[in-house]
C-alpha positions as CSV (number, residue, x, y, z in Angstrom):
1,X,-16.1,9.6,32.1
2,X,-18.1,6.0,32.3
3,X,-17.3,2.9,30.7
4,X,-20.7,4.0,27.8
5,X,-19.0,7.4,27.1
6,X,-15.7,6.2,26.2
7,X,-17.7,3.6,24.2
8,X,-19.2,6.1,21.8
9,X,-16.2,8.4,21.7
10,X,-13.9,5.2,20.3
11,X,-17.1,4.2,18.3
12,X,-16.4,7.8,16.3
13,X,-12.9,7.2,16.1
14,X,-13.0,3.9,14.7
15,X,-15.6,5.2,12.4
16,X,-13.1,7.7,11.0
17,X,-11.0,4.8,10.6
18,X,-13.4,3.1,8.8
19,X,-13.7,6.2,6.3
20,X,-10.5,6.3,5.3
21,X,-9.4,2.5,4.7
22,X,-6.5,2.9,7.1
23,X,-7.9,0.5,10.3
24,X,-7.9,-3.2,11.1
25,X,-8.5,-5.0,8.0
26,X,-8.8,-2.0,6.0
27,X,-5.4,-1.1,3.9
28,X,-3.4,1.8,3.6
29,X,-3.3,4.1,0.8
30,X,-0.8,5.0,-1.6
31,X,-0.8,7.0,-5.1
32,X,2.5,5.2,-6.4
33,X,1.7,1.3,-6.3
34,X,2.3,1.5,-9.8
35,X,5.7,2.6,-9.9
36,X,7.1,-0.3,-6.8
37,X,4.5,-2.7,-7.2
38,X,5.9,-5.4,-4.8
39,X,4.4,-2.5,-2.0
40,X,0.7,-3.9,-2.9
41,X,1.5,-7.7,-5.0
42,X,4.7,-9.5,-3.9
43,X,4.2,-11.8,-6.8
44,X,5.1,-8.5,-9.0
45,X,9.1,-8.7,-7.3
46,X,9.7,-11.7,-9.7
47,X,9.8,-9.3,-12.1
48,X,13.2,-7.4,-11.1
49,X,16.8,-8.6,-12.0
50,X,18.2,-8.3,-9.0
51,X,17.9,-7.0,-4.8
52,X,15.9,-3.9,-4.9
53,X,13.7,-2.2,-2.2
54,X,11.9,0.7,-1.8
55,X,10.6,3.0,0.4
56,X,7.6,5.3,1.0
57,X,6.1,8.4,2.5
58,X,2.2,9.4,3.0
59,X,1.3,12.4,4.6
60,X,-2.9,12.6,3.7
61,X,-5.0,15.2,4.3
62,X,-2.3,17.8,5.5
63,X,-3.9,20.7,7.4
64,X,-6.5,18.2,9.2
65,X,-5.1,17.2,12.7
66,X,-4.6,13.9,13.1
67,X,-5.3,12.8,10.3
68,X,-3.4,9.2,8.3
69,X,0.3,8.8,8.0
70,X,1.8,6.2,5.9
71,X,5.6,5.4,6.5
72,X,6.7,1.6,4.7
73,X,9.3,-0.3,3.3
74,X,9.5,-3.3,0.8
75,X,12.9,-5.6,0.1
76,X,13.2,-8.4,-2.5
77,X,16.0,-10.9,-3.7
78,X,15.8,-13.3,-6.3
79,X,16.7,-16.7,-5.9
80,X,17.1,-17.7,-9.6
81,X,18.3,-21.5,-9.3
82,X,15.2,-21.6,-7.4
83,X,12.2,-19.9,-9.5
84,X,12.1,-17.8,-6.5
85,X,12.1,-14.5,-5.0
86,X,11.7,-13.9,-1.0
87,X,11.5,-10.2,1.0
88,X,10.8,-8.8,3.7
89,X,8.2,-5.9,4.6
90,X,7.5,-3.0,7.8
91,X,4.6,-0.7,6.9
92,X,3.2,2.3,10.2
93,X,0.3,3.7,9.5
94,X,-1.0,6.4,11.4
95,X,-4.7,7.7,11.8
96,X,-6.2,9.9,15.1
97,X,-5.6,7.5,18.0
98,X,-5.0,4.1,16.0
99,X,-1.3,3.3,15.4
100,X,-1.3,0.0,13.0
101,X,2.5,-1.3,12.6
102,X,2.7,-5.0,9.8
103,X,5.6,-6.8,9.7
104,X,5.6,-9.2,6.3
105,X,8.1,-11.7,4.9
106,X,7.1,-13.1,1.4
107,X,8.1,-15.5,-0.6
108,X,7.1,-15.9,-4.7
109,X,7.6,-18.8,-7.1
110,X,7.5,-18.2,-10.7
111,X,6.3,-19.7,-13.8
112,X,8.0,-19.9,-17.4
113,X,4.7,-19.9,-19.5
114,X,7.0,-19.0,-22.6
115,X,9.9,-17.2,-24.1
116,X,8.9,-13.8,-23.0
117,X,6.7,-14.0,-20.2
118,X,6.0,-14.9,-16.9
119,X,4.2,-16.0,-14.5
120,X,4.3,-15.6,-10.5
121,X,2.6,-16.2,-7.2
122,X,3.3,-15.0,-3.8
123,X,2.1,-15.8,-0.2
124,X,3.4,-13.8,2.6
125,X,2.7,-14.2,6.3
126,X,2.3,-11.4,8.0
127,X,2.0,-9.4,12.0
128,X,0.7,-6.7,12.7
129,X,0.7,-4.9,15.7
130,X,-2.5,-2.6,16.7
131,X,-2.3,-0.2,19.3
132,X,-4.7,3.2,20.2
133,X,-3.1,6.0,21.7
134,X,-5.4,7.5,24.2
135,X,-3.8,10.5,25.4
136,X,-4.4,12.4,22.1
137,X,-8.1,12.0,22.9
138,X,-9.3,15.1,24.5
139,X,-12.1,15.1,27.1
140,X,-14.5,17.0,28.9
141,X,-12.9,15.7,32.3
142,X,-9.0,16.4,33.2
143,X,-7.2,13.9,34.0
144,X,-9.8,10.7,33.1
145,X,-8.0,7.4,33.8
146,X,-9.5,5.8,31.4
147,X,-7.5,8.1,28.7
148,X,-4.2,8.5,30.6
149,X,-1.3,6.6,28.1
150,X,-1.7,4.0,25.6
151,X,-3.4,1.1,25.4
152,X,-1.7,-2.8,25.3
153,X,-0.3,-3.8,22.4
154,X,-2.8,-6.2,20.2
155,X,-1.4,-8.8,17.9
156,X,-2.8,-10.2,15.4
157,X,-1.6,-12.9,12.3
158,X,-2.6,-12.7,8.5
159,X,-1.6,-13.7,5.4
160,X,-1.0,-11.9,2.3
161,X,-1.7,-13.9,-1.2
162,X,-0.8,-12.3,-4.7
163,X,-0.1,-13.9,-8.4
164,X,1.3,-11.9,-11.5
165,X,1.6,-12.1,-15.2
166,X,3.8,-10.0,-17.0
167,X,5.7,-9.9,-20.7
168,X,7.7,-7.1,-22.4
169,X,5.3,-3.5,-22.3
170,X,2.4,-5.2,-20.3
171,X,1.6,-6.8,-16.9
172,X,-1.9,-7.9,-15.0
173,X,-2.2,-9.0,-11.0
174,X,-4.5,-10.3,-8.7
175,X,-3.7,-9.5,-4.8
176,X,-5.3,-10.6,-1.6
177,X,-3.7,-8.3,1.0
178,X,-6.1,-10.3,4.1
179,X,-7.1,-13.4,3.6
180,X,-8.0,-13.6,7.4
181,X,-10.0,-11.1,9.0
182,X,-8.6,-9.4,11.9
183,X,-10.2,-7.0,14.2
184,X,-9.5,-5.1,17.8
185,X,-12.9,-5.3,19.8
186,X,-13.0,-2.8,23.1
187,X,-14.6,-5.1,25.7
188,X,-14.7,-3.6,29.5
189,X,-12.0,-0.9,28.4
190,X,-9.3,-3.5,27.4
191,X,-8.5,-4.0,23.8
192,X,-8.8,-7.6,22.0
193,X,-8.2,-9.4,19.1
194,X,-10.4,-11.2,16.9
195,X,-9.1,-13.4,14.0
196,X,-11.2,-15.4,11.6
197,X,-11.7,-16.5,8.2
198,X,-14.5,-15.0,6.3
199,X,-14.3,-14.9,2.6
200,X,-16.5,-12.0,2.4
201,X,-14.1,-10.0,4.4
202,X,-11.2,-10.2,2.0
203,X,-10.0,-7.0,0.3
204,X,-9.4,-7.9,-3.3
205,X,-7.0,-5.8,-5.8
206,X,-6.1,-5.9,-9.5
207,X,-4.1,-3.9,-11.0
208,X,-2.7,-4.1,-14.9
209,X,-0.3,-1.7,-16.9
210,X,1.0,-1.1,-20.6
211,X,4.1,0.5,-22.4
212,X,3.8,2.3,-25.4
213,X,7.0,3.1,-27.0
214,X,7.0,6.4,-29.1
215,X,10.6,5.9,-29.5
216,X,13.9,4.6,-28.8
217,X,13.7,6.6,-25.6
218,X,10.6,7.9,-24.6
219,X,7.2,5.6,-23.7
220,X,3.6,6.5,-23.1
221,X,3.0,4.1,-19.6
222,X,-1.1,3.9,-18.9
223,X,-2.3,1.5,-15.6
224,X,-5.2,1.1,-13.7
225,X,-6.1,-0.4,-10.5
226,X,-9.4,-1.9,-8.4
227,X,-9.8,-2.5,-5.5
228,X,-12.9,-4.0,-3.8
229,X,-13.2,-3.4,0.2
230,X,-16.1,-4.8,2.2
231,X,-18.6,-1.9,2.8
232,X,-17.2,0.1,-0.1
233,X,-18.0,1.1,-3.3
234,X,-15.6,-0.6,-5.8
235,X,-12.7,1.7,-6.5
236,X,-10.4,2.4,-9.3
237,X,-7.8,4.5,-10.6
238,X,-6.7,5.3,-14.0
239,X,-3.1,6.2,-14.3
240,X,-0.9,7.8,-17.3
241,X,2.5,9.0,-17.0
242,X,4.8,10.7,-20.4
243,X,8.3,8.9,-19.9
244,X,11.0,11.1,-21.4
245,X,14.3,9.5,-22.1
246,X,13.8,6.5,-19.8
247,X,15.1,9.1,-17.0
248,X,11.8,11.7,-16.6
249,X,8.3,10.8,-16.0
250,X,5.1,13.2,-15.7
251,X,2.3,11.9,-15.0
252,X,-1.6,11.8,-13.4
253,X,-4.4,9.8,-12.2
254,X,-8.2,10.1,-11.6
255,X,-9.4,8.2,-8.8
256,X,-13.4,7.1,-9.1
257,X,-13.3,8.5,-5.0
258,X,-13.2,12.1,-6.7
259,X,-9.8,12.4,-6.2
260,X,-6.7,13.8,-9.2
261,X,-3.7,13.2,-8.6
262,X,0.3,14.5,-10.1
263,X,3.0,13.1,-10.8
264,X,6.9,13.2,-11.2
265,X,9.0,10.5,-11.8
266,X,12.5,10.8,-11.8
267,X,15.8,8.3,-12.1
268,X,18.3,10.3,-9.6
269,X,21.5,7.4,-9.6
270,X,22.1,4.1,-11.9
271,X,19.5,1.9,-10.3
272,X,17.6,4.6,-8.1
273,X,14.0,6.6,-8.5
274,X,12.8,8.9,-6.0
275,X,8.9,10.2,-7.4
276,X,6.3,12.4,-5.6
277,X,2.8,12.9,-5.8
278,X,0.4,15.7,-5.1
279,X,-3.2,14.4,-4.3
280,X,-6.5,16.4,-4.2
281,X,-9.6,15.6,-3.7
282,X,-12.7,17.6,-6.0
283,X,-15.3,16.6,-2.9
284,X,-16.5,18.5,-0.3
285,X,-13.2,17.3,2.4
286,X,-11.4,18.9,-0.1
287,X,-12.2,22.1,1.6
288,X,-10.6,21.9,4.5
289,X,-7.2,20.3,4.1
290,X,-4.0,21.0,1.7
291,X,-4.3,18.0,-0.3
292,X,-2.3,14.7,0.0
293,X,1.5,14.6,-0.6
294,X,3.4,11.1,-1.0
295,X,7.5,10.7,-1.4
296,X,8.5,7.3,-3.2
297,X,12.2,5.9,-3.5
298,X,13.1,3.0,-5.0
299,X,16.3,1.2,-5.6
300,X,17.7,-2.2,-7.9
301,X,21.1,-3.0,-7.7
302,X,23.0,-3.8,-11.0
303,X,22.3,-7.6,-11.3
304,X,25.9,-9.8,-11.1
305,X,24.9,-10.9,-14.5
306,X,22.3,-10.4,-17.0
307,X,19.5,-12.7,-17.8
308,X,16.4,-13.0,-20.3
309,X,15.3,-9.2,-19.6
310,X,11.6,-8.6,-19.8
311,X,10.8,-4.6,-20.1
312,X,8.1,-4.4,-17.3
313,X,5.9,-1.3,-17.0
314,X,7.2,0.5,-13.9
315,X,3.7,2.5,-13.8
């Protein structure tokens, strides 16, 4: 196969990238930001007692080969004489040939801006390592060279920026997940990196939530988050969850993509959450795949002692 064949066929591949936000400076997906929001804002870590970290599983699009898988983890620790929280991050994603592994430390500082509320900002330095997979590319010729193993390894820096206001029942923040733009250019069948600073390339997110108590131990939890990619229509989701007994949460979300999604939230230890999610999409792919299924456990451990405790919205 010549050098202008393997051109086009990566071309397609990085085009289904492209479609599903899961490629270069494109960011992965996840239905349950809400519920472990340090995974999408470090700033929002300042808001827990004590260590905590959680973890999370995205299988999208089951039924469609090859299609984006989501495997991360996120670890804070407050450093209270300091202001200060730091953490540490590892997220694989997983789409057709592209393997995208980021490696993250963060730090936060936060603010006092009165009695009952808070506010913090993060910055987090970040790695990633890009790498495509040619073997699972299958060609007309047996055998091809050119397709035979994987390709180097690319690395490439970025940083991560994120601030984060919050009070008892509400909370509002502002991410940056890129605020370098880094890409993997295919240039005489070797793979390179390109790093630069464009401001028009930077992924922007908000995301807010509020806490409606009903009573003593149940709470009506609404959210909603945007996120504005380069080349995308601006996205949001709207997101309501029934929290019974401060143990059991139900919930949904419409996505504007023409996407619903389901909910269950539920507190398994003293300090842990597991929750899963069902996603499926109302368009047209919709048709030809099972739907989206995402697995979510998160864990604080019981602070050595307690402190002014703000009730932040864990949805």
């Amino acid at each position: 196969m010549n050098y202008l064949t393997k051109k086009l066929v990566l071309m397609c591949c990085l085009a289904l990238g492209g479609i599903t936000g899961l490629f270069a400076q494109n960011q992965f997906q996840s239905n349950q930001y809400m519920i472990y929001q340090p995974l999408v804002n470090f700033a929002a870590a300042s808001s827990y007692q004590s260590t905590n970290f959680g973890l999370f599983y995205r299988n999208q699009w089951v039924g469609i080969d090859k299609s984006p898988v989501v495997l991360g983890m996120n670890a804070s620790m407050p450093l209270e004489a300091f202001n200060s929280t730091v953490g540490i991050g590892a997220l694989q994603d997983n789409i057709g040939i592209h393997k995208n592994t980021e490696l993250s430390v963060h730090y936060a500082y936060t603010l006092s801006t009165g009695s009952k509320s808070r506010l913090s900002f993060s910055l987090s330095p970040v790695v990633k390592l890009l790498q495509n997979n040619y073997e699972l590319i299958e060609t007309t010729d047996a055998g091809d060279p050119v397709f035979i193993g994987n390709s180097s390894t690319v690395t490439t820096p970025n940083f991560k920026f994120g601030t984060y206001y919050y009070r008892d029942g509400f909370y509002a923040g502002f991410a940056v997940p890129n605020i370098l733009r880094d890409d993997v250019v295919s240039v005489a069948g070797s793979d390179n990196a390109e790093v630069d600073f464009h401001p028009e390339n930077m992924n922007l997110f908000f995301h807010s939530g509020y806490q409606i108590d009903v009573h003593p131990k149940h709470a009506i939890l609404a959210s909603v988050f945007v996120r504005e990619t380069q080349g995308s229509p601006l996205h949001a989701d709207f997101n309501l969850m029934w929290e019974l007994d401060r143990k059991l949460g139900i919930g949904g979300a419409y996505k504007t993509s023409d996407e619903i999604v389901a909910i269950i939230k539920l507190s398994i230890l003293k300090g842990a959450v597991a929750s899963y999610s069902y996603q499926y999409s109302l368009s047209e792919i919709g048709d030809y795949n099972n739907g989206s299924h995402e697995v979510m456990i998160v864990y604080q451990f019981e602070p050595k002692k307690q402190r002014a405790f703000l009730e932040v919205p864990r949805f």
